[in-house]
C-alpha positions as CSV (number, residue, x, y, z in Angstrom):
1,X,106.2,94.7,56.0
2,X,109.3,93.0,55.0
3,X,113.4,93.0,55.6
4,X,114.6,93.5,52.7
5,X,118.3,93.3,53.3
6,X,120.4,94.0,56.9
7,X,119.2,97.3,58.1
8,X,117.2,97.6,55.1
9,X,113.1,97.3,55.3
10,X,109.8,97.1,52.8
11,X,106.7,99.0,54.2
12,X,104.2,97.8,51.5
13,X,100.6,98.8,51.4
14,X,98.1,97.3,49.3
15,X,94.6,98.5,48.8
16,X,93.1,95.6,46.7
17,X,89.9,97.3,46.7
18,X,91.2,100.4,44.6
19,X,89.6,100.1,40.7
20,X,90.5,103.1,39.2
21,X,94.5,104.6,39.3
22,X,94.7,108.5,40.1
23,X,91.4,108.9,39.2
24,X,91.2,107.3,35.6
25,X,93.5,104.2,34.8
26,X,91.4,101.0,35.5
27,X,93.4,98.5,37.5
28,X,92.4,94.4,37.5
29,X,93.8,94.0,41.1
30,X,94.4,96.9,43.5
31,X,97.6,99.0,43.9
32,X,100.5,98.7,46.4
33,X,102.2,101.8,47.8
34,X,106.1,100.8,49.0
35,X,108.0,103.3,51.5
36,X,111.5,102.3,52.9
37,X,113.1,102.6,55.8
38,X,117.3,102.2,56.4
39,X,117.9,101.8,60.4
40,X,121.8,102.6,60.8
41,X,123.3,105.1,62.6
42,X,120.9,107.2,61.9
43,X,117.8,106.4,60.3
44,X,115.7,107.4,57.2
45,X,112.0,106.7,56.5
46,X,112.0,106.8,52.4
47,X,108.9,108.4,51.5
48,X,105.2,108.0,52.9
49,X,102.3,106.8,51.7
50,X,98.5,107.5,50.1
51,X,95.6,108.8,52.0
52,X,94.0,105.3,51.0
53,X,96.5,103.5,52.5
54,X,97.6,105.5,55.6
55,X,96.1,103.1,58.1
56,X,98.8,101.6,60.6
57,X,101.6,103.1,58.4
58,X,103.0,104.9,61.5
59,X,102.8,101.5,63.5
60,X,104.9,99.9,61.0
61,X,107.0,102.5,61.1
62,X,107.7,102.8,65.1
63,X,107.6,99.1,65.1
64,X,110.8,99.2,62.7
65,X,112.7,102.2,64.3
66,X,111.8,100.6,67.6
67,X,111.9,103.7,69.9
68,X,114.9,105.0,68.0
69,X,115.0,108.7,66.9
70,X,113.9,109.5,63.2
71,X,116.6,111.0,61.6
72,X,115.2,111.8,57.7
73,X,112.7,111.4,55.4
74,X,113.7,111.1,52.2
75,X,111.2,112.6,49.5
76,X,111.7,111.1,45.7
77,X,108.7,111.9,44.9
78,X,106.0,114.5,45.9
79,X,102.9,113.2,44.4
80,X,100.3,112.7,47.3
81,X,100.1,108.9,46.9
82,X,103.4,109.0,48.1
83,X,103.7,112.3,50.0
84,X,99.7,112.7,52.3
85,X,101.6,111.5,55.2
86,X,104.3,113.8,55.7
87,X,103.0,115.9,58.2
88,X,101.5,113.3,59.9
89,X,105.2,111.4,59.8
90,X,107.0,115.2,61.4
91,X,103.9,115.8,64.0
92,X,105.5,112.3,65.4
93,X,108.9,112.6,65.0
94,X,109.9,116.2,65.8
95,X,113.2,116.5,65.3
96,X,113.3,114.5,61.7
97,X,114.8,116.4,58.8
98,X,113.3,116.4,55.7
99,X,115.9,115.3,52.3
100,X,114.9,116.6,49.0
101,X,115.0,118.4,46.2
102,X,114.9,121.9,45.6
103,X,112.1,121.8,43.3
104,X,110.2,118.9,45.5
105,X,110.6,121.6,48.1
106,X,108.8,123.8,46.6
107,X,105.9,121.9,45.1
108,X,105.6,120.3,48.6
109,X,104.9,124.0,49.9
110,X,102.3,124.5,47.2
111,X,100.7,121.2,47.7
112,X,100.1,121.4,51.7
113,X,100.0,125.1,52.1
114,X,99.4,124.0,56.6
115,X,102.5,122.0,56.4
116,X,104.9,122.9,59.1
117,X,108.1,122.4,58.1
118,X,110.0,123.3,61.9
119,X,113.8,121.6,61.1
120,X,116.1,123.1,58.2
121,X,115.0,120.8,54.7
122,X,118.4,119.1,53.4
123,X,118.2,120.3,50.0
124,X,120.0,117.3,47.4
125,X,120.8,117.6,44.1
126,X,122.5,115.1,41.2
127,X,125.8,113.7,43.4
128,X,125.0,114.6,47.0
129,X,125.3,111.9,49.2
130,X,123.2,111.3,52.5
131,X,125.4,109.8,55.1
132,X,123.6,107.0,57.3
133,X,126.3,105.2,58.7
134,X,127.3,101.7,57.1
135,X,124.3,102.9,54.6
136,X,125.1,106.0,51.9
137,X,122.4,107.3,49.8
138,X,123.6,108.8,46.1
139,X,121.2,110.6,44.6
140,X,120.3,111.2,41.0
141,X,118.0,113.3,39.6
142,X,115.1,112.3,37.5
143,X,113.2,115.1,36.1
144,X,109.5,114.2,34.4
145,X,109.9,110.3,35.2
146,X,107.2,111.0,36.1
147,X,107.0,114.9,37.4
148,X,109.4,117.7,37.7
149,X,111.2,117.2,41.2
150,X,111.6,113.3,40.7
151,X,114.8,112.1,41.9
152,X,116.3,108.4,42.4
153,X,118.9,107.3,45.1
154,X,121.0,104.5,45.2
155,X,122.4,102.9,48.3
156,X,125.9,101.9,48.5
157,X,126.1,99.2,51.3
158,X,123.0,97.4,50.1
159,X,123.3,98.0,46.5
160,X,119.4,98.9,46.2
161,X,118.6,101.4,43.9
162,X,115.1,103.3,45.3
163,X,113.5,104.3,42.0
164,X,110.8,106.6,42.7
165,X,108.0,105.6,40.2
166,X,110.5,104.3,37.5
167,X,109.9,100.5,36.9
168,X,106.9,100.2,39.0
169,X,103.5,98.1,38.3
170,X,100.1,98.2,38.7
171,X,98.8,95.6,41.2
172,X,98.2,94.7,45.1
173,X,100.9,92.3,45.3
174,X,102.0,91.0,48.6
175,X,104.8,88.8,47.2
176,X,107.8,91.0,47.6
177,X,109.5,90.3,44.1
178,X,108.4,90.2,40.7
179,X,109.9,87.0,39.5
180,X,107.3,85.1,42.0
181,X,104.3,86.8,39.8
182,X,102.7,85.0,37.1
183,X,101.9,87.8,34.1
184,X,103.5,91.0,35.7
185,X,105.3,92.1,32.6
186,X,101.1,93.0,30.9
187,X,101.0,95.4,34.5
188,X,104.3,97.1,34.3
189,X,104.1,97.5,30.5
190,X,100.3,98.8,31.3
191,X,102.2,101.2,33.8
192,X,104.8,102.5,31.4
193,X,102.4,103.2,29.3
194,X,100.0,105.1,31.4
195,X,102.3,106.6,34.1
196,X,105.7,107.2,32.1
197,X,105.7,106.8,27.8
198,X,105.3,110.5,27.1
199,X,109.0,111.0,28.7
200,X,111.0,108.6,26.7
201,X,114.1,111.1,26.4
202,X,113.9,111.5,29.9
203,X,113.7,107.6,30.6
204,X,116.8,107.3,28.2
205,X,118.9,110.3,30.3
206,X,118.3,108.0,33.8
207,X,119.0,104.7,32.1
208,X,122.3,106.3,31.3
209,X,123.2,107.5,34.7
210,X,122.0,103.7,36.1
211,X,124.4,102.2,33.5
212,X,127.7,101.9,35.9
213,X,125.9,101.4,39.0
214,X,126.2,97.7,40.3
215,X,122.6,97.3,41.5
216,X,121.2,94.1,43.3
217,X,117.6,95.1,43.9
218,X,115.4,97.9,42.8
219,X,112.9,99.2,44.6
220,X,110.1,101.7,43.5
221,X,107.4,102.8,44.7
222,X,104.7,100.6,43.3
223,X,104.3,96.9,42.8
224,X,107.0,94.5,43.6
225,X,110.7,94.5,43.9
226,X,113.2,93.1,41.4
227,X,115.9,91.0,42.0
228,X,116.3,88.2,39.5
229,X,114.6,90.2,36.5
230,X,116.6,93.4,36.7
231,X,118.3,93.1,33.5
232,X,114.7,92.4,31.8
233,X,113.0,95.0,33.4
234,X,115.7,97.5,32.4
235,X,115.9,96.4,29.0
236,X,112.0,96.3,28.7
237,X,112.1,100.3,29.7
238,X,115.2,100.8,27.0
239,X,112.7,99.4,24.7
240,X,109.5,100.9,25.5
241,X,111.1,104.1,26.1
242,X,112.7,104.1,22.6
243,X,109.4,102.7,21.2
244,X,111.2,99.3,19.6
245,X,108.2,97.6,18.9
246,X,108.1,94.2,20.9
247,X,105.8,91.7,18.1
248,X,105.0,92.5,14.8
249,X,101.0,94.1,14.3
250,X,98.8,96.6,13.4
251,X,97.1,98.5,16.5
252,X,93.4,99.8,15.6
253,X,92.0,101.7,18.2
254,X,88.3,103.3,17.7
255,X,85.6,104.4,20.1
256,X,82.0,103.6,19.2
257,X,78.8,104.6,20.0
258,X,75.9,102.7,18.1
259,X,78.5,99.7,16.5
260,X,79.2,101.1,13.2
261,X,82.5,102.1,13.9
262,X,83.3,98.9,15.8
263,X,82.1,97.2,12.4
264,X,84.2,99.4,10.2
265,X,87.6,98.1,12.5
266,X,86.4,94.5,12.7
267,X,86.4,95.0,8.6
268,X,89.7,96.5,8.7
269,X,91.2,93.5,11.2
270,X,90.2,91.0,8.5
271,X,90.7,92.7,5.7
């Protein structure tokens, strides 16, 4: 757990013991889960976290709001390594409102068919504004970066842009920002490519609405933060999302099962 900015905190959980990502990437060193939570006025948990990872996430939580009244959560993203402890999060706090999407809405039904949803959902949509206090949340939506019902918000006061899945790494990091991490451009290229290349024209449609917006930190839902690196890791998605290729090469990619094919590429590599 970190503090990000005033009124502004990190819930990161790691599970360095993870070795395969929803249920087929490899990963070299775990995966990190990040939720957020703004304490103003009124205060918003931003998203949840995995079923792997659930363990002391609602201590972290109370030990933030400190007794205070838990005002929203805000859903980017529905996927259950971000969304298995909702119910858990509205069994505690009664009276908290959920903020999402019409479409998250709906897949959120679908997903936990015993979820009791007892308060009225605030349904967003490209614009709307979440009022906090000193803190206002601007939300954009996101479709297929990576799913349907993906949407991004941007906070005014602290200039933090919460990113959903967009510009995220593979990794259990517990360094909050990736300019501190030796080699994390391989993992979030390695992420791109698994979690988010098939949507390039969709990548390209949020990089435009991010264009104008003066942002200080993003924050996403996996791996580290980025604070001194923005303009690379922004660029590095304009690129990979418009396939520019970064080096000059020749990718061969074959499968083998007794080493005759593995012969035939090593012949065509030095050919």
């Amino acid at each position: 757990m970190y503090k990000i900015k005033d009124d502004v905190y990190l819930l990161n959980r790691i599970n360095k013991e993870e070795k395969v990502f929803e249920g087929e990437i490899p990963l070299n060193d775990g995966m990190s889960y990040n939720s957020y939570i703004i304490k103003d006025e009124k205060i918003a948990l931003l998203d949840t976290t995995s079923s792997y990872t659930k363990e002391g996430f609602l201590k972290d939580v109370e030990s933030v709001i400190d007794n205070k009244p838990l005002e929203y959560l805000v859903i980017h993203h529905v996927e259950p390594d971000h969304s298995a402890l909702i119910k858990e999060v509205l069994d505690k706090y009664p009276k908290c409102k959920l903020v999402l999407s019409n479409m998250a809405l709906t897949i959120l039904k679908n997903l936990y068919r015993d979820l009791d949803i007892k308060n009225e959902p605030i349904i967003v949509k490209e614009g709307d504004t979440l009022d906090l206090g000193k803190h206002k949340l601007v939300f954009y939506s996101a479709p297929m970066v990576h799913w349907p019902e993906v949407m991004v918000s941007y906070d005014i006061e602290s200039k933090i842009l919460f990113s959903a899945d967009a510009f995220g790494s593979f990794g259990a990091y517990e360094k909050m920002y990736s300019d501190e991490i030796e080699g994390i451009k391989d993992e979030e290229r390695r992420y791109y490519t698994n979690i988010v290349s098939r949507y390039g024209t969709q990548v390209q449609n949020l990089l435009k609405k991010l264009n104008n917006l003066d942002i200080e930190i993003i924050a996403s839902l996996h791996g580290p933060l980025h604070k001194k690196r923005i303009l690379e890791v922004v660029e590095n998605y304009n690129k990979w999302s418009l396939n520019i290729k970064e080096k000059e090469g020749i990718l061969v990619v074959y499968t083998t099962i007794y080493g005759n094919t593995e012969d035939a590429a090593n012949y065509l590599l030095n050919f």
